[in-house]
C-alpha positions in Angstrom: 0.0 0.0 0.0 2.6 2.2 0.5 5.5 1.2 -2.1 8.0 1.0 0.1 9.2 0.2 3.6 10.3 3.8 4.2 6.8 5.1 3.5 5.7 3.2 5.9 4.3 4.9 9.3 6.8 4.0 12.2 4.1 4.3 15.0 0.1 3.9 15.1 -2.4 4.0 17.8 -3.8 0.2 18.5 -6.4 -1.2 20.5 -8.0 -4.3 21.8 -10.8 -6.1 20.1 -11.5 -6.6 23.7 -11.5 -2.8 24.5 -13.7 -2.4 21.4 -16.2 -4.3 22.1 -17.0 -2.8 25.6 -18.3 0.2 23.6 -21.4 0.9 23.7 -22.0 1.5 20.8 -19.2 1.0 17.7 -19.1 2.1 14.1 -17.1 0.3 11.5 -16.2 2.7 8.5 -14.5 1.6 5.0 -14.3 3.0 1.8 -12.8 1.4 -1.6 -13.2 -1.7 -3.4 -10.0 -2.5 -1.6 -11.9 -3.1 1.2 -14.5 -5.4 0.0 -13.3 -8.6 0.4 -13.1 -8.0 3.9 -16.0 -6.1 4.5 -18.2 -9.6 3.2 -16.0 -11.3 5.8 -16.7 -9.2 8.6 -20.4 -8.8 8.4 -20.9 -12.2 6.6 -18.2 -15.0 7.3 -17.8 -16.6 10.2 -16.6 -14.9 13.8 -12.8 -15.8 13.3 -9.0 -14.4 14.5 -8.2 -13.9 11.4 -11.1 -11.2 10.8 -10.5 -9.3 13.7 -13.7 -7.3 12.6 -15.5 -10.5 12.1 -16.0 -10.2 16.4 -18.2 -7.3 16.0 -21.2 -9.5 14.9 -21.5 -10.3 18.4 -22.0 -6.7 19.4 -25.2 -5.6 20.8 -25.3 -1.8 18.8 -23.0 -2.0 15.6 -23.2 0.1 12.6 -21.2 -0.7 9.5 -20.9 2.2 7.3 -19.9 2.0 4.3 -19.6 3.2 0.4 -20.9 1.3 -3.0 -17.6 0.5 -3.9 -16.8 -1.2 -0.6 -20.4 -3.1 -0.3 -19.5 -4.9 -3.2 -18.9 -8.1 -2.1 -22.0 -8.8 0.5 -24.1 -11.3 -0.8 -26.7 -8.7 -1.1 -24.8 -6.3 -3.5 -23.1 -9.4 -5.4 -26.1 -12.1 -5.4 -28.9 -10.4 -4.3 -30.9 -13.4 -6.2 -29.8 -15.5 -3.3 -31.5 -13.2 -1.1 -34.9 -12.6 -2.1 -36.9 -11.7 -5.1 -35.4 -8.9 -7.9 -36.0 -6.8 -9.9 -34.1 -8.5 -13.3 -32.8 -5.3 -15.6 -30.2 -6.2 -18.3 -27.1 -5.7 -16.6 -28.3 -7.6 -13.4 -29.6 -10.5 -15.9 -25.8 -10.6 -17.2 -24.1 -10.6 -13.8 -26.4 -13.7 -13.1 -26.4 -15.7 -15.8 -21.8 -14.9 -15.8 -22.2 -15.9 -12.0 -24.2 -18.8 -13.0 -21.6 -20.0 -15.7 -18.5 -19.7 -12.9 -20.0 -21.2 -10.4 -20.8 -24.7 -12.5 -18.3 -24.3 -14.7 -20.2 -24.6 -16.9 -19.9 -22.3 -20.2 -22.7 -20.3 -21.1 -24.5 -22.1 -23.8 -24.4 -25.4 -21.8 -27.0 -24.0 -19.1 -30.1 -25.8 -18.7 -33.5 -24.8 -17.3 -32.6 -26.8 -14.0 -29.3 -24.6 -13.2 -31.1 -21.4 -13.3 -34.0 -23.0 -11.3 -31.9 -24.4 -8.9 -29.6 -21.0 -8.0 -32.2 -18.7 -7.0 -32.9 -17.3 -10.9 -36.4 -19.0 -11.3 -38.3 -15.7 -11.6 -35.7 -14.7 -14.6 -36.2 -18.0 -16.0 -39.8 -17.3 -16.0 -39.5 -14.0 -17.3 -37.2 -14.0 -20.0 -36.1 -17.9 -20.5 -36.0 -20.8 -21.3 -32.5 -21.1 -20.7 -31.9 -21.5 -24.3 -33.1 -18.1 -25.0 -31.3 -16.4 -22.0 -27.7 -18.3 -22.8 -27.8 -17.2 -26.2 -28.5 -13.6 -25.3 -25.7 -13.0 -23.3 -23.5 -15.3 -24.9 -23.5 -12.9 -27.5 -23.5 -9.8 -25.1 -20.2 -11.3 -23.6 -18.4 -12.1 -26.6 -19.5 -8.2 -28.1 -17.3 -6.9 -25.4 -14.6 -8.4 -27.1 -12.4 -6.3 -29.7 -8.9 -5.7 -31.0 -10.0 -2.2 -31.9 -9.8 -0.5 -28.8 -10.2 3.2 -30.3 -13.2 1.7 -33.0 -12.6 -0.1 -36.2 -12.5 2.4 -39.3 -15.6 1.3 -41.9 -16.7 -1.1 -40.0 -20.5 -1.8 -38.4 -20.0 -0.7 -34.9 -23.5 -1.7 -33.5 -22.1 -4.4 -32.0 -18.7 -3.1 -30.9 -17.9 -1.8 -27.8 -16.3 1.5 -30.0 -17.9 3.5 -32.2 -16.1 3.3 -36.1 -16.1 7.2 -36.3 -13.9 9.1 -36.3 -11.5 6.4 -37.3 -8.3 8.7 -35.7 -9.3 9.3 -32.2 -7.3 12.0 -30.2 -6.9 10.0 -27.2 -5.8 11.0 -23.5 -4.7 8.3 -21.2 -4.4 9.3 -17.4 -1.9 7.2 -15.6 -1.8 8.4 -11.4 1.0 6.5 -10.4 3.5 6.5 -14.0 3.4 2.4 -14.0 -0.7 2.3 -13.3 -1.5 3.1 -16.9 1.5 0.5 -18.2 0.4 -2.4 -15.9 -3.1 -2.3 -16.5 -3.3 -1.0 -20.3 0.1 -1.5 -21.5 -1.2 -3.6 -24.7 -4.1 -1.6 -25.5 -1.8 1.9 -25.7 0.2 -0.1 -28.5 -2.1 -1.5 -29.9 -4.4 2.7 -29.9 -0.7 3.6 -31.0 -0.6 1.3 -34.2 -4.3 1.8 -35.2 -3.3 5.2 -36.2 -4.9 7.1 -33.4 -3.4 10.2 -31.4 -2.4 9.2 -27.9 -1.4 11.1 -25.0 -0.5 9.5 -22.3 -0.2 11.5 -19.1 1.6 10.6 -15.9 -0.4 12.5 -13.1 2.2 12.1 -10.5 5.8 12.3 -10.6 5.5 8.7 -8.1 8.5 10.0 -6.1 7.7 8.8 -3.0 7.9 4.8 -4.7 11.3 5.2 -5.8 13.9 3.9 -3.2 16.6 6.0 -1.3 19.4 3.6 -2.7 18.3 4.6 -6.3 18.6 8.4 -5.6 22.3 7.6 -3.6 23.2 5.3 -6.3 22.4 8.1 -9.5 24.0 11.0 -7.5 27.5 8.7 -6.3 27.8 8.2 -10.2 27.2 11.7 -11.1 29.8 12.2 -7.9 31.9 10.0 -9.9 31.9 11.0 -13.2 32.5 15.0 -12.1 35.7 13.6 -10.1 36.7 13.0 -13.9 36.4 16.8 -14.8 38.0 18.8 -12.0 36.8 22.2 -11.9 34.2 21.5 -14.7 31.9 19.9 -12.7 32.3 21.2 -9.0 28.4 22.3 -8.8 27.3 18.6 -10.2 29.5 17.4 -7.4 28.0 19.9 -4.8 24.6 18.6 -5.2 25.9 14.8 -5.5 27.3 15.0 -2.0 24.1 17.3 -0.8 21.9 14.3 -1.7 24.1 12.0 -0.4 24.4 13.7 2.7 20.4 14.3 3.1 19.6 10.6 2.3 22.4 9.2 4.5 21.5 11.7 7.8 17.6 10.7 7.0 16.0 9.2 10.1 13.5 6.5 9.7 10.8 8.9 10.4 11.8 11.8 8.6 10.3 13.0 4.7 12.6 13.6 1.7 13.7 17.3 1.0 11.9 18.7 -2.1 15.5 18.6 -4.1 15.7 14.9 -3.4 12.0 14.6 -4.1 12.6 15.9 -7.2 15.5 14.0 -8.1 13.7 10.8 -7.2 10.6 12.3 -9.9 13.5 12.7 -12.4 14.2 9.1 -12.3 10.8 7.8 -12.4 10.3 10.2 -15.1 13.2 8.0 -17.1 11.8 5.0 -16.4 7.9 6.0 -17.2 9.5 7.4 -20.8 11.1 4.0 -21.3 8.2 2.2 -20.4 5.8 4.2 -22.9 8.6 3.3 -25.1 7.9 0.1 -24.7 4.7 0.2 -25.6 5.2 2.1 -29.0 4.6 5.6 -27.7 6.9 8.4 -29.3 8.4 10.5 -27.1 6.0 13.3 -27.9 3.2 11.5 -27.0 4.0 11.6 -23.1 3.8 14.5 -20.9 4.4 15.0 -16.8 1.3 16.5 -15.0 3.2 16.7 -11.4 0.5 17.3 -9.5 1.1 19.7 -6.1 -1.3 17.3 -4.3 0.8 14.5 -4.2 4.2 16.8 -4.2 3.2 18.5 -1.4 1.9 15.4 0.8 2.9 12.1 1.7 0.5 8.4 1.3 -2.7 9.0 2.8 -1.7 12.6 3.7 -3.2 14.1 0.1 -5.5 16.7 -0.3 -6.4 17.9 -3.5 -5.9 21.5 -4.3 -7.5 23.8 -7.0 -3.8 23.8 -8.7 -5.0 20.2 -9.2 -7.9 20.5 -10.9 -6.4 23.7 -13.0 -3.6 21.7 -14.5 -6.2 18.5 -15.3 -8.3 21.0 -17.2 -5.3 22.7 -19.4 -4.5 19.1 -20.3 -7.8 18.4 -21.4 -8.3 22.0 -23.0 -4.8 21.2 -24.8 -5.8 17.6 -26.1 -9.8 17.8 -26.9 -9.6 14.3 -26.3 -12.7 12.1 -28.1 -11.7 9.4 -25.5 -10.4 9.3 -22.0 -8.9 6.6 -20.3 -8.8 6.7 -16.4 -8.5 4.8 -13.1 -9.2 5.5 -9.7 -12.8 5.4 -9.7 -13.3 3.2 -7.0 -9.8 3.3 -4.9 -9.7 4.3 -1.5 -10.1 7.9 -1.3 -7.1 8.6 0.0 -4.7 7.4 -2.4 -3.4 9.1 -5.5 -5.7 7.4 -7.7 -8.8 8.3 -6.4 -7.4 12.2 -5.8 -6.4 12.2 -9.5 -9.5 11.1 -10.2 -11.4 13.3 -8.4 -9.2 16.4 -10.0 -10.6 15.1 -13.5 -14.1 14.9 -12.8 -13.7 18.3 -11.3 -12.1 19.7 -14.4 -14.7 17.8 -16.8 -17.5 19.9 -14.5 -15.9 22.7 -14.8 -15.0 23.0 -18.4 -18.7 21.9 -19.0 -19.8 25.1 -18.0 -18.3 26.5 -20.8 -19.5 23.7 -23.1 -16.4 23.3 -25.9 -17.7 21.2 -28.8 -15.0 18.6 -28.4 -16.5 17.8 -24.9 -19.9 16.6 -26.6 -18.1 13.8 -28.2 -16.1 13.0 -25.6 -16.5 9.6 -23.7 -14.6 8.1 -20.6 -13.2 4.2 -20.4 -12.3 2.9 -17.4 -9.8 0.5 -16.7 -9.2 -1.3 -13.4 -5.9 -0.7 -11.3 -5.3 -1.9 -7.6 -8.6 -2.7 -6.5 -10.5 -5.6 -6.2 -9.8 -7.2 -10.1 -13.0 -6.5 -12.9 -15.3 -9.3 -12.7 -16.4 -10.4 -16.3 -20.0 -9.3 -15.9 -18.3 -6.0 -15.3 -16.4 -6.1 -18.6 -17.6 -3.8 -21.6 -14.4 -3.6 -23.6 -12.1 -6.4 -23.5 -8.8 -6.3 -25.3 -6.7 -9.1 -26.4 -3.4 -9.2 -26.1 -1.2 -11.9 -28.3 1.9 -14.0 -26.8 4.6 -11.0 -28.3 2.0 -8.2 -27.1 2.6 -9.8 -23.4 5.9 -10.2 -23.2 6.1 -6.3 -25.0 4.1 -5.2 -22.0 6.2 -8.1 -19.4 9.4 -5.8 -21.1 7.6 -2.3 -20.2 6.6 -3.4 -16.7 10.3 -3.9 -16.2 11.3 -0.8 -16.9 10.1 0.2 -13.4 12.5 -0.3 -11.1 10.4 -0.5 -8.1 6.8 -2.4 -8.8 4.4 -3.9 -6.3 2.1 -6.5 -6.2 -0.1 -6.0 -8.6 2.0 -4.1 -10.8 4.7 -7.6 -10.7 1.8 -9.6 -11.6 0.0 -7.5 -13.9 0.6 -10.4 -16.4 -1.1 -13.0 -14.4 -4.3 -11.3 -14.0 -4.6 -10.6 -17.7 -4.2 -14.6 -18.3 -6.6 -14.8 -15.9 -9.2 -13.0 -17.5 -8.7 -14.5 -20.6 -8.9 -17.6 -19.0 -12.1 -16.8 -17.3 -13.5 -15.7 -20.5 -12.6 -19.1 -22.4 -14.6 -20.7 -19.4 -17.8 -18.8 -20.4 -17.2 -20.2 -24.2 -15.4 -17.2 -25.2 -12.7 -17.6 -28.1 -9.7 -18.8 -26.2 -6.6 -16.0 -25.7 -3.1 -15.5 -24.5 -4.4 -12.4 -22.4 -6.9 -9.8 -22.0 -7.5 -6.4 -20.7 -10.3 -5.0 -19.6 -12.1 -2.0 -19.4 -15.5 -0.4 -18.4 -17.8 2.6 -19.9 -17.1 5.8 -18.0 -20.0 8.3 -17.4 -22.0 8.3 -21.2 -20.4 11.8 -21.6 -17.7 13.5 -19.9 
């Protein structure tokens, strides 16, 4: 969570499950889709040490409060067939039916009358089936979502694609937060926007100093220190602020934050690495800019606040571009992290530029792609991208680039086969790797 063990809080204040539950009374917030997964464990698994929060059940006066994207996994939210009767519109109808296919393993067109009648989907069987009829529809509303035209297909029907065919060059503005976010989770879709002749940007947010380690800064400025031994009296101010960063790393205590010098050294070096990394993906060097946003320059992980600078530089990005399609993330991250900030700045700079109503904004529409949180689902899916064996290990190369990844960013990889995988379960066409991606608001 925090990309690094010196970003790490030293101290916290604790307390007792015991303690807690002599309350009185106790309310449980949580926000994210982060979150979920342990939310449904707490209010619905069994009382257990391993979900601490799973003791609160027992309370007499407990109030779990919570948002949408946190709920998600409650039976309720995620099955709420199981529960009790519903009201079937098409998107719940899909979630089912994709539910219904996992959980027998069974792919869609081999459903019978009996599975749906024996998983709590009777009344949609009744509604809308037989099954034949249901398996069919959204058999083909799955495999629809599936395209290797990610910015639209040029003269081509696009009734049922998941892009529209015009215009066949898109300009198109990709947000990354964190530089590798928009890499790791979209890396073969920007080559593949690249090649299909449309007119990316891809913007880092952040300058993602605070994930680049100490020993990377002290290892850049003992070379420079090096290399400006070599020219004597050339290079004495390059080897004044070698030894300055040197010295400010090395006297750093473990609870102590970076100078903004070193800060910015650290951004320079990500910077580097997010330029190779668009490389990487076939992005010219023109096609990448560096947003910096003061929020995260000025704060540390979960210490952000997002400032009206913020939201000023998102718009003259978006005034500059006139982008027909946005991609972004953050969406449904804990509100505290970059990714949710960044995406807060660029709903607040699509509000505010629609006061003004510029005719590019009409036509614009937002993707979403899926970063840290909880992975897409494939009833969730609404644009899925292929990727080939060479596309992977193209994206496997740009991921690399990075010299400090996390979890999700090291196994970016897997979670695309994974999808894939999960898609040639439900009958799909069978693939090395997808991504995946869901419709934004209709318009910006």
């Amino acid at each position: 969570d925090f990309l690094g063990i010196e970003n790490v809080p030293r101290f916290a204040i604790t307390m007792g499950v015991g303690t807690i539950l002599d309350a009185r009374r106790i309310v449980l917030m949580a926000w994210g889709e982060n979150k979920a997964h342990v939310v449904a464990r707490s209010v619905e698994g069994p009382v257990s040490d391993s979900i601490p929060a799973s003791f609160l059940q027992e309370h007499s006066h407990t109030t779990f409060i919570v948002d949408e994207a946190a709920s998600k996994d409650l039976v309720r939210i995620k099955n709420p067939w199981l529960v009790g009767p519903v009201e079937w519109n098409p998107a719940l109808a899909r979630k089912a039916v994709i539910w219904l296919s996992d959980k027998l393993e069974k792919p869609i067109l081999k459903l019978i009358d009996n599975d749906y009648n024996e998983n709590g989907m009777a009344d949609l069987l009744t509604d809308q089936g037989p099954a034949y009829n249901l398996n069919i529809r959204f058999f083909n509303d799955t495999q629809h979502t599936i395209t290797g035209w990610p910015g639209g297909k040029p003269n081509a029907d696009d009734s049922s694609r998941p892009e529209t065919a015009e215009p066949d060059s898109k300009r198109i503005l990709v947000l990354s937060p964190d530089p590798v976010d928009a890499i790791a989770s979209m890396g073969g879709t920007l080559d593949r926007l690249q090649e299909q002749g449309h007119q990316v940007t891809l913007a880092f947010q952040t300058s993602g100093s605070l994930r680049v380690p100490d020993k990377e800064a002290i290892r850049f400025a003992r070379a420079l220190l090096r290399i400006a031994g070599d020219y004597p009296g050339e290079w004495d101010r390059q080897a004044e602020y070698a030894s300055t960063i040197i010295s400010k790393l090395e006297s750093k205590g473990p609870n102590d934050v970076d100078s903004p010098d070193v800060r910015r050294l650290k951004g320079l070096l990500l910077r580097g690495e997010a330029r190779d990394a668009a490389a990487s993906c076939g992005l010219p060097p023109d096609a990448v800019s560096f947003l910096d946003l003061p929020f995260y320059e000025k704060g540390r992980f979960r210490r952000f606040n997002l400032t009206e600078n913020d939201i000023t530089l998102t718009k003259d990005l978006l005034e500059s571009v006139k982008p027909h399609r946005i991609f972004a993330t953050g969406n449904l991250a804990d509100p505290s992290t970059m990714q949710a900030l960044s995406f807060r700045a660029l709903q607040s700079a699509l509000s505010s530029l629609a006061h003004h109503r510029p005719a590019w904004l009409a036509d614009c529409r937002i993707w979403l792609y899926r970063g840290k949180e909880t992975p897409v689902q494939p009833n969730e899916i609404e644009m899925a991208v292929p990727l080939s064996p060479d596309q992977l290990t193209q994206k496997k190369t740009a991921i690399r680039q990075f010299v400090a990844t996390d979890h999700y960013e090291s196994h970016a990889l897997n979670h695309n086969r994974e999808i894939a995988k999960r898609y040639d379960l439900l009958g799909m066409a069978e693939y090395e790797a997808i991504e995946t991606f869901e419709r934004g608001p209709t318009t910006c």
